[in-house]
TORTORBA-293629 format. One line per 3 residues: number of its first residue (from 1); their letters; for each residue x, y, z of C-alpha. Coordinates in Angstrom, 2 decimals, always signed. Layout:
N
NUM> a> X Y Z  ...
***
This chain:
417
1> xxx> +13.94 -43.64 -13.57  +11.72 -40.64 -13.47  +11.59 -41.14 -9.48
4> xxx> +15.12 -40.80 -9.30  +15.78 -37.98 -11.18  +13.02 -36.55 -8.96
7> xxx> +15.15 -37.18 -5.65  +18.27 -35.65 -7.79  +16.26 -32.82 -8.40
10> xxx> +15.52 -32.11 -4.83  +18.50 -32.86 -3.53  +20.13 -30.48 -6.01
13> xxx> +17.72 -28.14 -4.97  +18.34 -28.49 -1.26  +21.86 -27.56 -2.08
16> xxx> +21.18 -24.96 -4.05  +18.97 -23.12 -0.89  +22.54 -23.56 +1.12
19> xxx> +24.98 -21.70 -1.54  +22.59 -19.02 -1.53  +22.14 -18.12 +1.66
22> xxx> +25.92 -19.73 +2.25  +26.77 -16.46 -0.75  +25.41 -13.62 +1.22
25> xxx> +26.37 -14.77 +4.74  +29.71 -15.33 +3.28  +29.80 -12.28 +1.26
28> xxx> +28.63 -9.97 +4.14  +31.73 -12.17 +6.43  +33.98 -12.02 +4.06
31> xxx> +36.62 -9.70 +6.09  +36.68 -12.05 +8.83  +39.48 -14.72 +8.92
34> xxx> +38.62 -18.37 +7.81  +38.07 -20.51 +10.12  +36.91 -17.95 +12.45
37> xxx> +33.48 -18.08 +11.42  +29.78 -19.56 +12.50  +29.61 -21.31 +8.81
40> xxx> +30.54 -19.53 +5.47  +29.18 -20.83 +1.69  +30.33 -24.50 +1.98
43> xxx> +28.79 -24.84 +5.32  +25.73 -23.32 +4.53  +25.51 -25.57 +1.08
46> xxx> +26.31 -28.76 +3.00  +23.82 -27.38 +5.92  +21.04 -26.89 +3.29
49> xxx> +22.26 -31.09 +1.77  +21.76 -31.68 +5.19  +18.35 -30.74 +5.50
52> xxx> +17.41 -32.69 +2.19  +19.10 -35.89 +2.98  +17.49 -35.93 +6.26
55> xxx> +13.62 -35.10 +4.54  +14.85 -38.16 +2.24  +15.62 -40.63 +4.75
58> xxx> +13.10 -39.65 +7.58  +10.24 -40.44 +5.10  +6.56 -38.46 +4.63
61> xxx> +5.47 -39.23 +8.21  +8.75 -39.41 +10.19  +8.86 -35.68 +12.08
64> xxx> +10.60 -37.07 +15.24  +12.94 -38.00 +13.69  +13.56 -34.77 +10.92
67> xxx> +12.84 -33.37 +14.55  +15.88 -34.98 +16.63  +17.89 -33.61 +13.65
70> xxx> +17.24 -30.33 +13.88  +17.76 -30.14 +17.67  +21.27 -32.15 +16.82
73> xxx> +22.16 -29.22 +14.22  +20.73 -26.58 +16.48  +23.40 -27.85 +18.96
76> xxx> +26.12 -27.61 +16.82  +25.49 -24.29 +15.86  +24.98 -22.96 +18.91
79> xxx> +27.99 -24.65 +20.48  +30.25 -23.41 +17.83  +28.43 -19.25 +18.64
82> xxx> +29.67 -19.68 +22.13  +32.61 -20.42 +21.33  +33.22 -17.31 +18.49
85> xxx> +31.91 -14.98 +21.60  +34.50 -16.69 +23.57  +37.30 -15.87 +21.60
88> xxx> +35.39 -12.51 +21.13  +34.66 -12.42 +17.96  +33.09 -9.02 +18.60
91> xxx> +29.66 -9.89 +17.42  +26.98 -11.55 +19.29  +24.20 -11.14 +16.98
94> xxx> +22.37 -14.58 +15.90  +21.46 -13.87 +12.59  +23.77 -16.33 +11.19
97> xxx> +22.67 -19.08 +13.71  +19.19 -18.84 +12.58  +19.68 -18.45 +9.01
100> xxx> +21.82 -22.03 +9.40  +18.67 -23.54 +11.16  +16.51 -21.91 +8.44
103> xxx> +18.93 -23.12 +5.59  +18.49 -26.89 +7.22  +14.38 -26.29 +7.04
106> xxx> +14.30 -25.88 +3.61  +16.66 -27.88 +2.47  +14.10 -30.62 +4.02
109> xxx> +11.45 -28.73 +2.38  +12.80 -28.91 -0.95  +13.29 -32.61 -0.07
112> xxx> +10.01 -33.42 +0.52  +8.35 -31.98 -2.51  +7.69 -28.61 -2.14
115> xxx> +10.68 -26.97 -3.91  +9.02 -24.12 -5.18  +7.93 -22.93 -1.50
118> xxx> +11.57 -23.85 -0.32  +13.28 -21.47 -3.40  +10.83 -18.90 -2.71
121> xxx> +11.71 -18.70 +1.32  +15.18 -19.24 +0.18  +15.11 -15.98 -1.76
124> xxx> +12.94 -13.80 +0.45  +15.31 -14.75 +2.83  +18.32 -14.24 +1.11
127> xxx> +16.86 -10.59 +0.50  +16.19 -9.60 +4.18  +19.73 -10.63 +4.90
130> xxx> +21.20 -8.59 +2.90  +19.00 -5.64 +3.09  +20.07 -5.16 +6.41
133> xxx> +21.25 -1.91 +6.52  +18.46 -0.50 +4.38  +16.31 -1.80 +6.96
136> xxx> +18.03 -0.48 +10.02  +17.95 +2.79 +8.61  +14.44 +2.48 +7.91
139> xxx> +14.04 +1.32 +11.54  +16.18 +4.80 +12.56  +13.72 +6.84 +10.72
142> xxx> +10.45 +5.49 +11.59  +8.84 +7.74 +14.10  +6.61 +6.39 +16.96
145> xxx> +3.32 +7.74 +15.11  +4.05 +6.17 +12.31  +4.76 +2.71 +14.34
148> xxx> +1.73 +2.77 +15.87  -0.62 +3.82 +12.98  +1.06 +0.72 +11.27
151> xxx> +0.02 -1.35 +14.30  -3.67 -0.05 +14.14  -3.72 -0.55 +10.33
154> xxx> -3.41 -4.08 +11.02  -5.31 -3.93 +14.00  -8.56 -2.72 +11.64
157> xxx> -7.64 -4.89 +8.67  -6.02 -8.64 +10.08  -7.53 -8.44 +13.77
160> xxx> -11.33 -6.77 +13.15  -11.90 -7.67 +9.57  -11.95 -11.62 +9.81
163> xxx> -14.69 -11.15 +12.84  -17.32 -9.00 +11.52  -20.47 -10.87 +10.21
166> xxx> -20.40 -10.67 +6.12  -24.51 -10.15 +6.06  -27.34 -7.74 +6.00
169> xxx> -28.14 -5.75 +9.08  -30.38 -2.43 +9.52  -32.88 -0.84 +7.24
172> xxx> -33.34 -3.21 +3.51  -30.14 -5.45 +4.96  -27.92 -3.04 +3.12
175> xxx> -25.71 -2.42 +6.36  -23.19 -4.82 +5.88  -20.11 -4.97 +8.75
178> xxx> -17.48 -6.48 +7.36  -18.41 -4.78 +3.63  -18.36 -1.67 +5.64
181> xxx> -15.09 -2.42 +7.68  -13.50 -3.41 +4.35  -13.83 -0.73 +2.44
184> xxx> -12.91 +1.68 +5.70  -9.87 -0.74 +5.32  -9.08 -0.05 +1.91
187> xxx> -9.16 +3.84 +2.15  -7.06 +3.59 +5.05  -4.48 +1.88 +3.31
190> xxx> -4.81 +4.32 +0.56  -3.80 +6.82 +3.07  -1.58 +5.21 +4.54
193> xxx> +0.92 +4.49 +1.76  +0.34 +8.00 +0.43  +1.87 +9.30 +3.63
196> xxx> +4.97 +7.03 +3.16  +5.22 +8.27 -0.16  +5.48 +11.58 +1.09
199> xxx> +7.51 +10.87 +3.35  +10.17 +9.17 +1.02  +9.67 +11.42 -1.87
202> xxx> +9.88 +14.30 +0.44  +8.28 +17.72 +1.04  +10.90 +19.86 -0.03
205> xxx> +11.33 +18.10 -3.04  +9.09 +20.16 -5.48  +5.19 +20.59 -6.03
208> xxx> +5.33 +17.03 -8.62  +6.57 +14.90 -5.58  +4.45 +16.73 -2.96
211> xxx> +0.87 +16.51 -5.05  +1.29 +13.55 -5.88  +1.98 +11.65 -2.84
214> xxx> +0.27 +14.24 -0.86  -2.97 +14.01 -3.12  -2.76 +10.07 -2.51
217> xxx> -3.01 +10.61 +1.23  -5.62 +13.69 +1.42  -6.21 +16.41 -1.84
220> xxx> -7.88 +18.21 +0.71  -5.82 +18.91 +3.24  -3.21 +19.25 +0.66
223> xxx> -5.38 +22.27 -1.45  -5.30 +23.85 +2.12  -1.87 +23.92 +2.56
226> xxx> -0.95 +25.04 -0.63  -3.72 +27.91 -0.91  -2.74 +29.28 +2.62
229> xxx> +1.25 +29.57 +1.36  -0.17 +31.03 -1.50  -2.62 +33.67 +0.08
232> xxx> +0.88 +34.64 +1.84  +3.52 +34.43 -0.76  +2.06 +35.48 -3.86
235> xxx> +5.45 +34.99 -5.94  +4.77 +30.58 -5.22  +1.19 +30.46 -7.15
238> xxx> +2.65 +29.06 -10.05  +4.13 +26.24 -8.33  +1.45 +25.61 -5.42
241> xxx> -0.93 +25.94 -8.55  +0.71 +23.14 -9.98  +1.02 +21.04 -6.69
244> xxx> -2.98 +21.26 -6.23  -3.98 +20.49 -10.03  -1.98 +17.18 -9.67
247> xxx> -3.10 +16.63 -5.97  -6.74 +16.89 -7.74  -5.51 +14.79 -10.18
250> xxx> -4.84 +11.40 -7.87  -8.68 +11.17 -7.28  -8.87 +9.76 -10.76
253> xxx> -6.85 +7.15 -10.67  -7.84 +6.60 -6.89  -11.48 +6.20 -7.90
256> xxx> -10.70 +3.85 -10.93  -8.78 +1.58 -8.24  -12.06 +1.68 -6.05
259> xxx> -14.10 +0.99 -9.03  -11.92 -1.90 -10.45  -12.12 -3.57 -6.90
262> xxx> -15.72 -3.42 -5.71  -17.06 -3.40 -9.49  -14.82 -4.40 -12.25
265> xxx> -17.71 -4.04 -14.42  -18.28 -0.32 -14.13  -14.64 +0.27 -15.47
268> xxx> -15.50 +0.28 -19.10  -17.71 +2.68 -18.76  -15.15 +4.96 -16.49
271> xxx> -12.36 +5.36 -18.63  -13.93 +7.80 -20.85  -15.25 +10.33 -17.95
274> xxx> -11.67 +9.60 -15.97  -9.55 +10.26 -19.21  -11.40 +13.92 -19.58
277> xxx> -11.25 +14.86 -15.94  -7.87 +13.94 -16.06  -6.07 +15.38 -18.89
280> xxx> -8.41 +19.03 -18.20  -6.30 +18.96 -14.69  -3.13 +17.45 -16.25
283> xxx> -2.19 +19.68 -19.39  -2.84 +23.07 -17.67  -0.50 +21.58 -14.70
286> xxx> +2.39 +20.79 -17.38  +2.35 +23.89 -18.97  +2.52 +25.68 -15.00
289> xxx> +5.59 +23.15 -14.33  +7.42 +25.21 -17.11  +7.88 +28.25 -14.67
292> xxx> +8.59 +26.25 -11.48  +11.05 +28.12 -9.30  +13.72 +26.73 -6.57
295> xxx> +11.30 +27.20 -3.82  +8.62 +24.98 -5.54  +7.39 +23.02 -2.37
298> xxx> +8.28 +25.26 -0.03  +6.90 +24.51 +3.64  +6.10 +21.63 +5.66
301> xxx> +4.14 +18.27 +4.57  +0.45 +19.12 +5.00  -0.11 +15.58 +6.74
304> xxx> +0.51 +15.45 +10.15  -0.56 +11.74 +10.67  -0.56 +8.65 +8.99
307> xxx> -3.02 +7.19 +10.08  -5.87 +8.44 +12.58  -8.02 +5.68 +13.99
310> xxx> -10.70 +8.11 +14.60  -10.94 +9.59 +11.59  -11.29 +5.85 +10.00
313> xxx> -14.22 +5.24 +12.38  -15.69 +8.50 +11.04  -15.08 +7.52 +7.17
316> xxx> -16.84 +4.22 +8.33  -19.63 +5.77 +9.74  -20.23 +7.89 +7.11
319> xxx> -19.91 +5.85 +4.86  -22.83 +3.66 +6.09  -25.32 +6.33 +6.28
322> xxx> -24.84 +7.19 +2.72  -25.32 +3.28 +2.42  -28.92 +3.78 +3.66
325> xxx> -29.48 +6.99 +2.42  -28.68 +6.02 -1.37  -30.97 +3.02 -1.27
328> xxx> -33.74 +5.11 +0.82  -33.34 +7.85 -2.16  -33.11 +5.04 -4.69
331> xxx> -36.26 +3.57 -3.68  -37.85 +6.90 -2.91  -37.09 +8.61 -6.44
334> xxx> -35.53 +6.09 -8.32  -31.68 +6.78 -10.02  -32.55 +10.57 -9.90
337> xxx> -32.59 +10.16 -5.88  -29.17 +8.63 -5.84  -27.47 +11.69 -8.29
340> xxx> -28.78 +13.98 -5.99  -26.99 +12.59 -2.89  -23.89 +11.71 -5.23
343> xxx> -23.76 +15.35 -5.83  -24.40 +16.69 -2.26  -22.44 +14.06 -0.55
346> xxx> -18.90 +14.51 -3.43  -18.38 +17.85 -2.08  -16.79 +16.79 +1.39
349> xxx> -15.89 +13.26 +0.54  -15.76 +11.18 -3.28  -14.59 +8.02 -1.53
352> xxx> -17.67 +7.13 +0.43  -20.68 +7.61 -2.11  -18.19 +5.95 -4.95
355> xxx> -17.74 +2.83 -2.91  -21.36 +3.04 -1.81  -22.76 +3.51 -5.46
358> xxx> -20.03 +0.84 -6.71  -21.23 -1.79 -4.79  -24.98 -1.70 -5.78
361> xxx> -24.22 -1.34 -9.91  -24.96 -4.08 -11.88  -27.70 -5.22 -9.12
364> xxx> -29.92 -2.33 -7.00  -28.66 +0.58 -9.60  -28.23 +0.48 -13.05
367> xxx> -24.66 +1.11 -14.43  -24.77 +3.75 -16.22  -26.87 +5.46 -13.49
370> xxx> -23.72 +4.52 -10.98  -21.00 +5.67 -13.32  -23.25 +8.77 -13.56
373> xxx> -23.13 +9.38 -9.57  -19.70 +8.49 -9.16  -18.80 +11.66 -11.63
376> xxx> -21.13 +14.09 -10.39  -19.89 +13.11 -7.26  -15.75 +13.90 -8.01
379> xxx> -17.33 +17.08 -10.33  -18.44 +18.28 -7.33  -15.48 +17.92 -4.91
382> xxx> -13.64 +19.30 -7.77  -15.84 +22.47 -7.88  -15.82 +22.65 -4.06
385> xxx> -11.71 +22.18 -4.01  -11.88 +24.96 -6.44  -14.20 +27.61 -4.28
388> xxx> -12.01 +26.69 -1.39  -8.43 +28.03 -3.05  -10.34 +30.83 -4.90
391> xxx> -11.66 +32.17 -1.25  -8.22 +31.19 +0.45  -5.69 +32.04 -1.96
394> xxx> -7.71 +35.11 -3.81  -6.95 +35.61 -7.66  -3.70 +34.57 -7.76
397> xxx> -4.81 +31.21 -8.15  -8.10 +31.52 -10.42  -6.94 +31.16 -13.50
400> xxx> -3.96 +28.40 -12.78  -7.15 +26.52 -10.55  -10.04 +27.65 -10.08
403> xxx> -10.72 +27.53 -14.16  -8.98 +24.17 -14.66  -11.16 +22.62 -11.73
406> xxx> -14.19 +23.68 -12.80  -13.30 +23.08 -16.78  -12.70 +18.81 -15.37
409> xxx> -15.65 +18.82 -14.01  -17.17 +20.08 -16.59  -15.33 +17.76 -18.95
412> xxx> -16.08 +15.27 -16.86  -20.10 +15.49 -17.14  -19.77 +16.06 -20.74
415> xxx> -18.18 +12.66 -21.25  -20.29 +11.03 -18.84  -23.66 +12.00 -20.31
***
């Protein structure tokens, strides 16, 4: 009995998979004529029946002949496209002839077993059907930088990654490829959806949007931008002020994320330090939103790129020199070694000496000593970020960032100790 209701069940399910897809190819045909048509909802349903009889009868090992049947139906369909183009239907696109020989696929799926996989390709498929036009215009906006930095994301991260040797090279074994190559991975993806962000969010949309995103992708090059349209319009320092306090800002969560990946472990220990940098950058950048002005993100996005391949090879290679240099130092003066680097390396660049000092707590550093570098590390960049507006931008921006900078990284070290 149970066996039974277990063929019902997939059967049913099988069926289901064809009104589904049948709904949205039907709903997006709907102004065409009946009869007129590739297939509509009944077709699909029986289509997707189809499938699961066929998975029935064919039997676990039987793919010739589950194969033979989907050449059969692949005939069918085709044979009824030509002749919709013959009568000039006015649309020779083969969505719908694929989504019928997808809808027979799962329905022998679901037939065989694995409903859950069937539903779920069922409704992912369902989705890119019908997000169509979202995607086209997607497609229309994309620009060819932003294609190709997509392409050599992946390149770096499904190509490179897999090949690299996961084990101890160079001085103490503590060059690692793939560790290395992972990590350069992860801050490139960072990046990389920061800039899409951006992009979506907009520039023009107002210093919350812009710092943000913007801070997501590079705080740096982001407290340039701002402090140079400050240094030349004095009247935006409110609002720039505001769009570098919260570009500042990302770095917290950004180095939590880092933290919770490489070392779950050291978390605990972070929120306190995080929470304190955090709110000292946060509150005075609420209280500047209050007199935010029309032109509030004035000027173009400060990121040019997406993704530069270059400048990931440089993150990498930076990254494993502070590798060698924090265990040299480590080894040389103990944890005291390590928080002098932390603080000397933080000024140009938190990422690399946080995902350095992250992977050695718990094991060649002690926690507390690596929570320790990792905030004298982002107290530094935040003290740096601040010299760099103040000499930029001049006074306008001292109090609204120079003081609240240097106030989270003092909070920061406070909490920390």
């Amino acid at each position: 009995m149970g066996g039974e209701l277990s063929v019902y069940y997939q059967l049913a399910s099988a069926l289901v998979i064809g009104l589904l897809i049948g709904t949205e190819r039907g709903w997006k045909k709907r102004g065409s004529t009946s009869g007129m048509r590739v297939a509509g909802v009944r077709t699909y349903g029986l289509i997707g029946l189809t499938g699961g009889v066929i998975g029935l009868l064919g039997g676990p090992g039987d793919r010739l002949f589950l194969g033979l049947s989907f050449v059969a139906l692949a005939a069918v369909l085709a044979s009824a496209y030509v002749a919709n183009l013959i009568r000039d239907e006015g649309d020779a696109g083969i969505t719908s002839l694929v989504a019928g020989l997808l809808t027979f696929v799962l329905g022998a799926l679901a037939a065989r077993g694995d409903v859950a996989a069937a539903a779920a390709a069922a409704v992912v498929t369902t989705l890119l059907l019908g997000y169509k036009p979202v995607l086209h215009e997607w497609l229309h906006k994309l620009e060819g930088d932003e294609l190709r930095a997509g392409i050599k994301l992946l390149l770096i991260s499904v190509v490179m990654l897999p090949v690299l040797p996961n084990r101890g090279f160079g001085p103490w074994q503590v060059l690692n490829p793939y560790a290395i190559w992972w990590m350069v991975v992860l801050i490139a993806g960072i990046s990389f959806a920061g800039y899409f962000a951006l992009k979506v969010a907009g520039a023009q949309r107002g210093t919350v949007y812009t710092g943000i995103f913007g801070g997501f992708a590079s705080s740096t090059a982001l407290t340039l931008h701002f402090s140079r349209i400050a240094r030349n319009d004095t009247t935006l320092a409110p609002v720039l002020g505001t769009g570098i306090l919260l570009a500042c800002l990302t770095m917290v969560p950004r180095i939590l994320v880092l933290v919770a990946v490489l070392n779950p472990g050291l978390l605990p220990r972070m929120i306190v330090p995080a929470l304190a940098m955090a709110l000292t950058l946060l509150l005075p950048a609420l209280w500047q939103l209050r007199v935010r002005t029309q032109r509030a993100g004035a000027g173009d996005s400060p990121l040019r790129h997406p993704l530069e391949l270059g400048t990931a090879l440089g993150f990498g290679a930076l990254l494993a020199v502070i590798m060698v240099l924090v265990k040299a130092l480590q080894l040389q003066f103990g944890d005291a070694g390590v928080l002098a680097l932390a603080a000397i390396s933080g000024i140009t660049d938190v990422d690399a000496i946080t995902l350095s000092v992250a992977r050695m707590g718990n094991t060649d550093l002690a926690p507390h000593s690596a929570v320790l570098a990792i905030v004298i590390a982002a107290a530094a960049n935040n003290l740096a970020k601040a010299v760099l507006t103040v000499s930029i931008a001049g006074r306008g921006l001292v109090t609204r960032v120079g003081l609240p900078l240097a106030g989270s990284a003092l909070a920061a070290l406070v909490a920390v100790w």
